[in-house]
C-alpha positions as CSV (number, residue, x, y, z in Angstrom):
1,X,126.8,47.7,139.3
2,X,124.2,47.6,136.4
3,X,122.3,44.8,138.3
4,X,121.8,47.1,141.6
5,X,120.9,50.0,139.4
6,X,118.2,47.6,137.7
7,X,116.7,46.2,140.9
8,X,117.0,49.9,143.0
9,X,115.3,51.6,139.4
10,X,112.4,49.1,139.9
11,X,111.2,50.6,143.2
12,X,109.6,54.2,142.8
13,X,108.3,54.9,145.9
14,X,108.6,54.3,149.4
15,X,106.2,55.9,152.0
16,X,107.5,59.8,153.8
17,X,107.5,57.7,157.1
18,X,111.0,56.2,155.6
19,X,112.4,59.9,155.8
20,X,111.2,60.2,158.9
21,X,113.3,57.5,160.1
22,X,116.2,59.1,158.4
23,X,115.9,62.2,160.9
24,X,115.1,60.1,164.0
25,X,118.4,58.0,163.0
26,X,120.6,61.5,162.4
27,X,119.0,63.0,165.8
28,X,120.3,59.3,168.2
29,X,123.4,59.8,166.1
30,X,123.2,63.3,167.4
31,X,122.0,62.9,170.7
32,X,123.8,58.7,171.9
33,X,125.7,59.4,174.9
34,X,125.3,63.5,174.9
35,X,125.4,65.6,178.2
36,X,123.8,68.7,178.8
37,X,125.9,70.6,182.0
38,X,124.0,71.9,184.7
39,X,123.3,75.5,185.7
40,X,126.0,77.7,185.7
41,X,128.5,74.7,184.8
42,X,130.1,74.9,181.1
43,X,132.3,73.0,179.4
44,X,135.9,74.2,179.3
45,X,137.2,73.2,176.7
46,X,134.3,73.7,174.2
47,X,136.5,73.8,170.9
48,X,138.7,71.1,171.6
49,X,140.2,68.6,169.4
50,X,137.5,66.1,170.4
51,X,134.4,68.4,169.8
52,X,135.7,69.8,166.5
53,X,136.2,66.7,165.3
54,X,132.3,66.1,166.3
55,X,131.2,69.3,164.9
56,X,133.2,68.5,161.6
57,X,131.9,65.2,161.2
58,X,128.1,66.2,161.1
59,X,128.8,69.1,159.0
60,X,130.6,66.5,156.4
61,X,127.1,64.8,156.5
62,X,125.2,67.6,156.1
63,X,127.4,68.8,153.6
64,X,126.5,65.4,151.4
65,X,123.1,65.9,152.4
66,X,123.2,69.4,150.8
67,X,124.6,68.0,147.2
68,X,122.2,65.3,147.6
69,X,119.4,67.7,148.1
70,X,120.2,69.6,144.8
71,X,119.4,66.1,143.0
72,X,116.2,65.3,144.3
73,X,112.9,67.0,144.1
74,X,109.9,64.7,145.9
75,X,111.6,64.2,149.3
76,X,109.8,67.4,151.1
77,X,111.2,69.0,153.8
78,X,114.4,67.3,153.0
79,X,114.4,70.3,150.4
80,X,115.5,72.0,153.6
81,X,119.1,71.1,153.5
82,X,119.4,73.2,150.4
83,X,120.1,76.3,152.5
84,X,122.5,74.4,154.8
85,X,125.9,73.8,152.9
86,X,127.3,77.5,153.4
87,X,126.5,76.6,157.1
88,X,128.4,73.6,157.1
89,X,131.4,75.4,155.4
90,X,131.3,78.1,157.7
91,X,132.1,75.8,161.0
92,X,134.7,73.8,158.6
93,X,136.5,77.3,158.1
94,X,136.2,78.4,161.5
95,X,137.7,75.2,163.3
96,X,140.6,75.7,160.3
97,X,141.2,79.1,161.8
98,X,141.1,78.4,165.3
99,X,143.4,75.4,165.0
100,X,146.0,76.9,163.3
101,X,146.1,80.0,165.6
102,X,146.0,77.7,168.7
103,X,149.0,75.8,167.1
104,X,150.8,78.8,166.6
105,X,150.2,80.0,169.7
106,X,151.3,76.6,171.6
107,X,153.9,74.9,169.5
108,X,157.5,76.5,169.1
109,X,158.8,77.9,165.7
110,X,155.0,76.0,164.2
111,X,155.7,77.9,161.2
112,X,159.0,76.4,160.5
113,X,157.2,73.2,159.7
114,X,154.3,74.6,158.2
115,X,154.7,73.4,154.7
116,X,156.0,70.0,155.7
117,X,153.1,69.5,158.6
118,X,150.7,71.3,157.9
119,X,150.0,72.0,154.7
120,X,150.3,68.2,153.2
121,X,147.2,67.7,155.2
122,X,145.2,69.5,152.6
123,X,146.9,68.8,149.5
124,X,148.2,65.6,149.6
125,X,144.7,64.0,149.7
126,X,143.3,66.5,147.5
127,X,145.3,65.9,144.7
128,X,145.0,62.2,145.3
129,X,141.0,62.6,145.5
130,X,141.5,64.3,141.7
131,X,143.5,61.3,140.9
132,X,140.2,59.2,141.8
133,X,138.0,60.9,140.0
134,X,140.7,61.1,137.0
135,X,140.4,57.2,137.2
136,X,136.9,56.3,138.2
137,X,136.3,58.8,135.1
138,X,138.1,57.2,132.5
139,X,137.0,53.8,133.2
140,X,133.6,54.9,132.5
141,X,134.3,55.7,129.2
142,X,135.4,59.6,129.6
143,X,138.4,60.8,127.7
144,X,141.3,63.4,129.3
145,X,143.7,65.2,127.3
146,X,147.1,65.5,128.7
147,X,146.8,68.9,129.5
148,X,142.9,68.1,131.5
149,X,145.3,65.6,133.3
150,X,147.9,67.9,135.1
151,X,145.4,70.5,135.3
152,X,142.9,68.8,137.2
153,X,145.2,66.7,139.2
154,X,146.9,69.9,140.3
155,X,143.7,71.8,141.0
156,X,144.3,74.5,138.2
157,X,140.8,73.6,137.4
158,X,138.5,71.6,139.0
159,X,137.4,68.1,137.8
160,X,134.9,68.1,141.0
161,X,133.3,71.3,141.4
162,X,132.4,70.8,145.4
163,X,135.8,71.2,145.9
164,X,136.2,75.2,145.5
165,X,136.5,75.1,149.4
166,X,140.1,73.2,149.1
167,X,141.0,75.9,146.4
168,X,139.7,78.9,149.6
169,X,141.5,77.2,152.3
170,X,144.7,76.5,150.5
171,X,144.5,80.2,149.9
172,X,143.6,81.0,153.9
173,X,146.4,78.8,154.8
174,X,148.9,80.2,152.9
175,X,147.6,83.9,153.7
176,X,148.0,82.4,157.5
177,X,151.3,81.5,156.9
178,X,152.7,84.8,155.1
179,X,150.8,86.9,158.0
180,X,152.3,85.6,161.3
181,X,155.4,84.8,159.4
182,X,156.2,88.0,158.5
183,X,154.3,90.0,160.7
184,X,154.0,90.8,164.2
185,X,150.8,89.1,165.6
186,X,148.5,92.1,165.9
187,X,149.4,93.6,162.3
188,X,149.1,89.7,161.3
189,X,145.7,89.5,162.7
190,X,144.5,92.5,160.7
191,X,146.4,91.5,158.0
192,X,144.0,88.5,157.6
193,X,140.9,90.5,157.5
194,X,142.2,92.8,155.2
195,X,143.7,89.5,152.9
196,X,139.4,88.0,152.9
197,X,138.4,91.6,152.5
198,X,140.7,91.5,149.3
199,X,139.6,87.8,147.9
200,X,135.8,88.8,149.0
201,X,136.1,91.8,146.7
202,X,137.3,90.1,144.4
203,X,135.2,87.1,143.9
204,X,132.5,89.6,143.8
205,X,134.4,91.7,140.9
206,X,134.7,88.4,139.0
207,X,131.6,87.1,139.5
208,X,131.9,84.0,141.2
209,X,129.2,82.3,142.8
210,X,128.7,83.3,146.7
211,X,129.9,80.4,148.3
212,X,133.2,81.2,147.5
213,X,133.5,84.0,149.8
214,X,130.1,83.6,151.9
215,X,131.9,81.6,154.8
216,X,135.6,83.2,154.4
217,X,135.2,85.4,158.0
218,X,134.3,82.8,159.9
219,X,138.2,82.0,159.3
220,X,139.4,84.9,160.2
221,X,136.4,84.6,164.1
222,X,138.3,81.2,164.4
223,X,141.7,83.0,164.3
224,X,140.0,85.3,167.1
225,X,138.8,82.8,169.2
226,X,142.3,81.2,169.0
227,X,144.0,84.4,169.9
228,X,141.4,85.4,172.4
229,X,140.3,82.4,173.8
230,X,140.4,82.8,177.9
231,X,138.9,86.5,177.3
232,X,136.0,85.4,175.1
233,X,134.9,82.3,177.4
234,X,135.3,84.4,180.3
235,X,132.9,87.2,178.6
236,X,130.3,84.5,177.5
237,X,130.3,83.0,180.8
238,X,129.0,86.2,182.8
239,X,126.1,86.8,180.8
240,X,125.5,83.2,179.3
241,X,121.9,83.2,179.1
242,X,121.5,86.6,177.6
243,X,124.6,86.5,174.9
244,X,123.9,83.0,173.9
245,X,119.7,84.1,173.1
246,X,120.8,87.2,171.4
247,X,123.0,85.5,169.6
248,X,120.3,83.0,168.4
249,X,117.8,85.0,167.5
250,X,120.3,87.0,165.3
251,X,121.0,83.7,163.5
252,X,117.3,82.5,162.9
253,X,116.2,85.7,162.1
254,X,119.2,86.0,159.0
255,X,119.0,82.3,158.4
256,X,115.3,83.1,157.4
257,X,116.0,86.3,156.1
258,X,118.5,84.7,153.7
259,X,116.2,82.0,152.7
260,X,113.8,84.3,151.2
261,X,116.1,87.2,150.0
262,X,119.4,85.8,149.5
263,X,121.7,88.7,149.9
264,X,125.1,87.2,150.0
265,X,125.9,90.2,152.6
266,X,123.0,88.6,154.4
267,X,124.6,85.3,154.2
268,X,128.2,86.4,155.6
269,X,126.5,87.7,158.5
270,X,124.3,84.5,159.1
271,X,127.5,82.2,158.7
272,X,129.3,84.0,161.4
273,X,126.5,84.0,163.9
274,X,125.8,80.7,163.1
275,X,129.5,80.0,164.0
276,X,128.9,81.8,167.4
277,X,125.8,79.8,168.5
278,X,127.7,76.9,167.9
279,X,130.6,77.8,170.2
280,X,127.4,79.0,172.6
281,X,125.8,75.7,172.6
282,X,129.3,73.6,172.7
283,X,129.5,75.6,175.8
284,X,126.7,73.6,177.7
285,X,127.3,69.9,176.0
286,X,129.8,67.6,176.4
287,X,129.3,65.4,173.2
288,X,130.5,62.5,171.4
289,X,130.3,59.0,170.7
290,X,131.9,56.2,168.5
291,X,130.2,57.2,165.0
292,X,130.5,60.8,165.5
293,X,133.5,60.3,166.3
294,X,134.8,58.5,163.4
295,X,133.1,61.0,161.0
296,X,135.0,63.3,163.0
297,X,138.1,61.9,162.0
298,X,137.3,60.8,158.1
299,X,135.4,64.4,157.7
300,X,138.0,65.8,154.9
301,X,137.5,62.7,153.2
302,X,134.1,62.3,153.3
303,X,133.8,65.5,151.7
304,X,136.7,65.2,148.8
305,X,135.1,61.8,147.4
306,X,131.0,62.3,148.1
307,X,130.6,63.6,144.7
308,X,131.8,60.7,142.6
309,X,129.3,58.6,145.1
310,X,126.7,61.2,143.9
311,X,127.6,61.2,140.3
312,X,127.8,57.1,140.2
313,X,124.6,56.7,141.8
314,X,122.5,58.8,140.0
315,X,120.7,56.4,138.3
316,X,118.9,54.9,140.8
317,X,115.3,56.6,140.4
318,X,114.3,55.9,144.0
319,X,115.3,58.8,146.3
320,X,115.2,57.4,149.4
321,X,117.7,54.4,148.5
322,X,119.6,56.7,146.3
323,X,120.3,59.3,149.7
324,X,120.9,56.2,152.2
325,X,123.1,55.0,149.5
326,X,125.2,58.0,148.6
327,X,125.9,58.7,152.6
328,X,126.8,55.3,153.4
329,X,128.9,54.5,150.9
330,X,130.6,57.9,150.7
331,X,131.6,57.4,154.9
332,X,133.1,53.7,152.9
333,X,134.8,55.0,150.8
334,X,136.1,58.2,152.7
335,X,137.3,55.6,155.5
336,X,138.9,53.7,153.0
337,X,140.6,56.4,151.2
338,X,141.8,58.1,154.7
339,X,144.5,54.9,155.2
340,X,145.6,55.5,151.7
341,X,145.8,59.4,152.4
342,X,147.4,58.9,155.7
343,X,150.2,56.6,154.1
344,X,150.9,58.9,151.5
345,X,151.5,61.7,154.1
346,X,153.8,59.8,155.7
347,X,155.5,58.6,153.2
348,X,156.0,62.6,152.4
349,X,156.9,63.2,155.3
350,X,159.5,61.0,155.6
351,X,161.5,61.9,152.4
């Protein structure tokens, strides 16, 4: 490792053309294989398991573009991706909340299962990501304590701090869970804005950074969408053109609006629109391809181990090598680690 850190470290620039190729890479990624529906023709099932798993996957990348983007300061407009994580997190919480409603809604007594299905999902391979970073960490010389052991392996305290959103939608799950479990569906529903309301307010009261709460609604749209699914579509649909522009313009106009004043009431609002013109767009594109969809499926794992790619790459003083590095070998690594995860679930499962 020392040896590609001595070699990489020699090189100390390469031309902006090379980031240039970066985009035009992301956008075939994008774009391979992608159709755009014909007038008045829209894609039915616009949130399906196939497209979220699509949408999820590029916001994992941009989501390690983000944190890569915090690192570096001579890449120009890749400065841009600074103002995209909450984005990212936004459409990752809004899936979460339409898929669990959408499960509820289709499977029989789901809740029944919920901390034996559903649930392992998100805290099996979290706690075995902190069980990575507890290892990759010591054998680089860093000591733990017994007590920095349980705590971070449990997630009492974080030994990565990217992963605050597990900590939120552990929370949102379980609030889910308590809600429509105890709870008839319309008091539920309303009992999930008021339980965001409450953790919003409270974030705020302790101070904690926005992102923890900047994204939380778009949950609580996704559990709309799932509830109200055929009535939404159907309301789109008659005024496509007009909804979906409106509904752009809002977004660009906070988006830019929260670049410049950063009003974290400014950035809830811009999070849920953007949320909206992603459903508008999904509307009118059928997308999807092999390596979308295999970030798709590795998108929780690409986004639990990314930062010890980061950390363990930081010495490389190129930033172009040190960005095409940290993606690629983060999707490694994350593929790699999702066999291990998806073992360990079923090994769970089956005791």
């Amino acid at each position: 490792m020392r040896k590609l850190y001595a070699i990489f470290s020699k090189v100390e620039y390469i031309g902006g053309y090379e980031l240039i190729l970066v985009y035009i890479s992301m956008f075939f990624m994008i774009l391979y294989d992608i159709k755009v529906l014909k007038y008045r023709e829209y894609n039915l099932e616009p949130l399906s398991l196939k497209n979220s798993n699509v949408v999820k996957g590029l916001a994992a990348i941009v989501v390690v573009l983000h944190h890569i983007s915090q690192r570096v300061y001579t890449l120009g407009s890749f400065f841009f991706f600074r103002y995209l994580g909450y984005l990212s997190v936004s459409l990752f919480l809004f899936y979460s909340g339409y898929g669990l409603m959408k499960s509820y809604n289709s499977k029989e007594n789901y809740l029944n299962g919920f901390w034996i299905n559903r649930m392992p999902k998100i805290i099996i391979p979290f706690i075995l990501s902190n069980v990575l970073f507890i290892t990759i960490y010591t054998l680089s010389g860093r000591e733990f304590s017994v007590y920095d052991i349980l705590t971070y392996i449990l997630g009492i305290r974080l030994i990565d701090s990217f992963k605050w959103y597990i900590i939120v939608t552990i929370i949102l799950y379980s609030g889910f869970y308590f809600m429509f479990k105890y709870l008839k569906r319309n008091k539920a529903t309303v009992g999930i804005f008021l339980l965001i309301t409450g953790y919003d307010l409270g974030c705020r009261i302790l101070g904690m950074g926005g992102w923890w709460y900047s994204a939380t609604y778009c949950f609580f749209i996704g559990i709309l969408f799932g509830q109200y699914y055929k009535l939404i579509f159907s309301f789109i649909r008659k005024k496509y053109t007009i909804i979906t522009l409106s509904i752009l313009i809002s977004f660009i106009s906070t988006f830019a609006l929260n670049i410049f004043k950063g009003n974290i009431l400014i950035s809830i609002v811009s999070s849920a629109l953007f949320v909206l013109s992603c459903v508008c767009i999904l509307m009118k594109l059928e997308i999807g391809n092999t390596i979308i969809n295999l970030l798709g499926n590795i998108s929780y794992e690409i986004y639990l181990v990314h930062r010890i790619i980061l950390d363990g790459l930081d010495k490389i003083n190129n930033e172009y090598i040190y960005m095409i590095l940290c993606i690629s070998i983060s999707i490694l690594i994350a593929y790699i680690f999702s066999i291990f995860v998806k073992k360990s679930i079923k090994i769970y499962q089956q005791c």
